[in-house]
N, CA, C and O of each residue as an XYZ file, in Angstrom:
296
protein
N      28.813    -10.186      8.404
C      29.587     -8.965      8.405
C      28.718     -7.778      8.002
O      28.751     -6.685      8.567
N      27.859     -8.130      6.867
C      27.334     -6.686      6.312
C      25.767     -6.960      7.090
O      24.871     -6.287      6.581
N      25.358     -7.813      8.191
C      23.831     -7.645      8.324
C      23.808     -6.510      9.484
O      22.781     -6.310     10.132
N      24.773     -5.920      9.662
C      24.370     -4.941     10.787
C      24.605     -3.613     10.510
O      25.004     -2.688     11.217
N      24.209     -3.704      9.076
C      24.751     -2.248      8.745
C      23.306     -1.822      8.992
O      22.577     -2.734      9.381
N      22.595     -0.298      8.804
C      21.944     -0.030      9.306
C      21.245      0.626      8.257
O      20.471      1.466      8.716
N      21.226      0.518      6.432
C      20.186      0.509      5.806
C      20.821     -1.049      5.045
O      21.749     -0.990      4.239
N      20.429     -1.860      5.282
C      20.736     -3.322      4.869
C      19.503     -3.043      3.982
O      18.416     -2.515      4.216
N      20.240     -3.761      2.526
C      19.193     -4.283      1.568
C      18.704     -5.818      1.386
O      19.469     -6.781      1.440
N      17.305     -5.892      1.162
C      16.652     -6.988      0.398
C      17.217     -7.866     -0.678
O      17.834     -7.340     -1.605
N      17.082     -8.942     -0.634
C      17.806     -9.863     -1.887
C      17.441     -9.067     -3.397
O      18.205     -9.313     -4.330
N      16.682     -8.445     -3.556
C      16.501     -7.847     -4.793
C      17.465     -6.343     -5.072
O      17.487     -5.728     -6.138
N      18.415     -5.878     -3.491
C      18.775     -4.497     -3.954
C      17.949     -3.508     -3.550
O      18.012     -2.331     -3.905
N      17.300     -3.917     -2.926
C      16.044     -2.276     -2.281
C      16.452     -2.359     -0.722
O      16.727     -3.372     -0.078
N      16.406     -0.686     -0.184
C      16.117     -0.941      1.504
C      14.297     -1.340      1.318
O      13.432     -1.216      0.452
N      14.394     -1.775      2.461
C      13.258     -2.124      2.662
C      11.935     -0.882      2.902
O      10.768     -0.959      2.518
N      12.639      0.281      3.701
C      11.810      1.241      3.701
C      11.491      2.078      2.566
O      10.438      2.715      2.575
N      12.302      2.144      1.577
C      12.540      2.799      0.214
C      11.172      2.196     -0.384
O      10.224      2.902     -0.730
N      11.205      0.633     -0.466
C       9.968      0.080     -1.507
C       8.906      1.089     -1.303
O       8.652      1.974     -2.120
N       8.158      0.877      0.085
C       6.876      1.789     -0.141
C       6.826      2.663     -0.154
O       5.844      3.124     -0.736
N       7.837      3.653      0.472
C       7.924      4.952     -0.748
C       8.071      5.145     -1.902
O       7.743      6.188     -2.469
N       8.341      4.634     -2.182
C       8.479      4.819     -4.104
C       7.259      4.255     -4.508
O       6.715      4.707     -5.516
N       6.584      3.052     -3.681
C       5.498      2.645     -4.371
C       4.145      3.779     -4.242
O       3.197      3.964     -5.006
N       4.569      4.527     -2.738
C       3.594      5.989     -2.475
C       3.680      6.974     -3.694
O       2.720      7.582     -4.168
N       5.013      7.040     -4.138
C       5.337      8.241     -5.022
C       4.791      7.677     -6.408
O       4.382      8.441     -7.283
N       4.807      6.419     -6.539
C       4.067      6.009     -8.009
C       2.689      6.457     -8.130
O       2.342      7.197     -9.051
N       1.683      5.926     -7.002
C       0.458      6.330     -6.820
C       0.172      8.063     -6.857
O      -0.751      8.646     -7.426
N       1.022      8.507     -6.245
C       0.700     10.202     -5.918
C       1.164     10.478     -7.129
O       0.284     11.161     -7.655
N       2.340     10.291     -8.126
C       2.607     10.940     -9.376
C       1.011     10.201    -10.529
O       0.432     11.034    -11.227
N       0.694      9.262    -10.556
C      -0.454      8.564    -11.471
C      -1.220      9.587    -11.179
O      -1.553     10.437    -12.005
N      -1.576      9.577     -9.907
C      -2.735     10.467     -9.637
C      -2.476     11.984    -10.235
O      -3.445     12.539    -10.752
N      -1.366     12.596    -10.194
C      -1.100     13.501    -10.566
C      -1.708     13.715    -11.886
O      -2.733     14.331    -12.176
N      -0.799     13.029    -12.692
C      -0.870     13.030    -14.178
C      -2.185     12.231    -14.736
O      -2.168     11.585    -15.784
N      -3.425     12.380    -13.813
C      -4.767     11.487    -14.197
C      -4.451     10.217    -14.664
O      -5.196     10.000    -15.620
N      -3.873      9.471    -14.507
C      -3.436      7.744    -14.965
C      -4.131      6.883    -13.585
O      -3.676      6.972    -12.445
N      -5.089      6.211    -13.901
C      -5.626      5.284    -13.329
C      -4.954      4.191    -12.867
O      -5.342      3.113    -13.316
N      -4.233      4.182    -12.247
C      -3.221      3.107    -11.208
C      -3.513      2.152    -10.245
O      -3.392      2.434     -9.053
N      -3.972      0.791    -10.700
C      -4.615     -0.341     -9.712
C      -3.504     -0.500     -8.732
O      -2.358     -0.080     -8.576
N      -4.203     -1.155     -8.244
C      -3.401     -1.933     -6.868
C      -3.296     -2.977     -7.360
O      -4.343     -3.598     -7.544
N      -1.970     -3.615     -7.786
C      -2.000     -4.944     -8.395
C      -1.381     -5.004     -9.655
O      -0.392     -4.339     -9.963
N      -1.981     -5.826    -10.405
C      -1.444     -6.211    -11.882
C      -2.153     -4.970    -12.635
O      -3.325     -4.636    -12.459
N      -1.158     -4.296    -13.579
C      -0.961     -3.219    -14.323
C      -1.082     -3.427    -15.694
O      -1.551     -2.607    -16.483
N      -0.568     -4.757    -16.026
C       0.032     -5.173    -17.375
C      -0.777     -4.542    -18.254
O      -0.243     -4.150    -19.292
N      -1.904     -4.349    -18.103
C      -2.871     -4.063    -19.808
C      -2.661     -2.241    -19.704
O      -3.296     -1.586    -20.531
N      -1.785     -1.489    -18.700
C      -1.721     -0.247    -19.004
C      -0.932      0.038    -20.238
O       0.098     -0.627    -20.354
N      -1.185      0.820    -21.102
C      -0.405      1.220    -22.158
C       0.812      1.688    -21.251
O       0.864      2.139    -20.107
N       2.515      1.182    -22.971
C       3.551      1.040    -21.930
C       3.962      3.256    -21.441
O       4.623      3.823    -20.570
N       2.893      3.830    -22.892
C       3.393      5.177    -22.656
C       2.995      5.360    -21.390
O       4.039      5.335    -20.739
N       1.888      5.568    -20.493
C       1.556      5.457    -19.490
C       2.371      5.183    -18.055
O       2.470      5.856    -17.029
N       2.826      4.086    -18.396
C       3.833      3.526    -17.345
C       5.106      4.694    -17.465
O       5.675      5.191    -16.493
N       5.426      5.029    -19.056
C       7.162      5.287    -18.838
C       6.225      7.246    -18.267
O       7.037      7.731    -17.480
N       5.545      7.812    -18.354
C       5.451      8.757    -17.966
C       5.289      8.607    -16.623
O       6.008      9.281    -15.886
N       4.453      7.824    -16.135
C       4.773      7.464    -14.267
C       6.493      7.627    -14.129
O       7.091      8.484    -13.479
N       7.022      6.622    -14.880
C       8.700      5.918    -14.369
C       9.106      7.436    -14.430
O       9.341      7.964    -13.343
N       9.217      8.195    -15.550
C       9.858      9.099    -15.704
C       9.844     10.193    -14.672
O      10.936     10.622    -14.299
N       8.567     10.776    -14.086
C       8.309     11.895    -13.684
C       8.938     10.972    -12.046
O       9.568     11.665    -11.247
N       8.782      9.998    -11.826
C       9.509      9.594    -10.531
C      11.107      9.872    -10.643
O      11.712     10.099     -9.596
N      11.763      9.864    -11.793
C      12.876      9.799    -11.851
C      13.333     11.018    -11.699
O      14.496     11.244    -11.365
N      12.378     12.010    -11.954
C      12.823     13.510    -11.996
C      12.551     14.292    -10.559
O      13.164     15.296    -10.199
N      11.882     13.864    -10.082
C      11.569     14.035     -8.848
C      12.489     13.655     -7.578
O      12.821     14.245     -6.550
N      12.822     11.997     -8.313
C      13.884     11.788     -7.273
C      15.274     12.590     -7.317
O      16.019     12.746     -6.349
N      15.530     13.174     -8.898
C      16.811     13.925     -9.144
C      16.726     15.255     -8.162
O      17.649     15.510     -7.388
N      15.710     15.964     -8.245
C      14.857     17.063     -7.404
C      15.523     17.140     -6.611
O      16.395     18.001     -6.495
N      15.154     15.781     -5.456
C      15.597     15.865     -4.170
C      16.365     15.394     -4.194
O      16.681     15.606     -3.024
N      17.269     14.703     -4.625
C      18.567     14.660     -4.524
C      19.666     15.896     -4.440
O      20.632     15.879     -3.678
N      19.383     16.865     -5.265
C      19.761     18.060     -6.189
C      19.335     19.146     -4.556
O      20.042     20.084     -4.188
N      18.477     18.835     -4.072
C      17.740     19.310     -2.535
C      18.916     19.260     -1.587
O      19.590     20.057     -0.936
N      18.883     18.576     -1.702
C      19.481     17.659     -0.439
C      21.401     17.781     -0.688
O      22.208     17.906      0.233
N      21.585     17.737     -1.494
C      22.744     18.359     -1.923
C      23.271     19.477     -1.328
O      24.211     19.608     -0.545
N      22.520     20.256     -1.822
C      22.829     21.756     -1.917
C      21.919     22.193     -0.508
O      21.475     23.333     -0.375
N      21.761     21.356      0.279
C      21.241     21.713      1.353
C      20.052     22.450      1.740
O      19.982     22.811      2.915
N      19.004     22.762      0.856
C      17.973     23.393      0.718
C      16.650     22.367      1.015
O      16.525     21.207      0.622
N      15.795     23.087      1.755
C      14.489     22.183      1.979
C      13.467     23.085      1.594
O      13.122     24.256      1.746
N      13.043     21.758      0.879
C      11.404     22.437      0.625
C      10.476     21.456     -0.151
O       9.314     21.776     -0.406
């Protein structure tokens, strides 16, 4: 019933096209904020590090949400 909907999610809850964007926007915000961001296992990054990545993604995504809303592009 629901496989033909037309952003169908992954057993984990993600569209599928969403993952690597967000995984683009992790890399481009690290880079931003000078944080050295492997490809791969992360674990030994300090966790402040990480929550300033998580965070500034979260604000960004509010951004465009808040965009996109109110109908404005940019």
């Amino acid at each position: 019933m629901y496989q033909n909907q037309q952003n169908a999610t992954t057993k984990s809850g993600m569209v599928p096209e969403a993952k690597q964007a967000l995984n683009n926007m992790k890399f481009e915000i690290a880079n931003e904020l000078g944080i050295n961001l492997k490809q791969g296992y992360n674990g030994d990054m300090p966790s402040r590090q990480a929550g300033y990545i998580g965070g500034y993604m979260v604000k960004r995504l509010i951004e465009q949400a808040e965009r996109a809303m109110s109908g404005s592009q940019k």
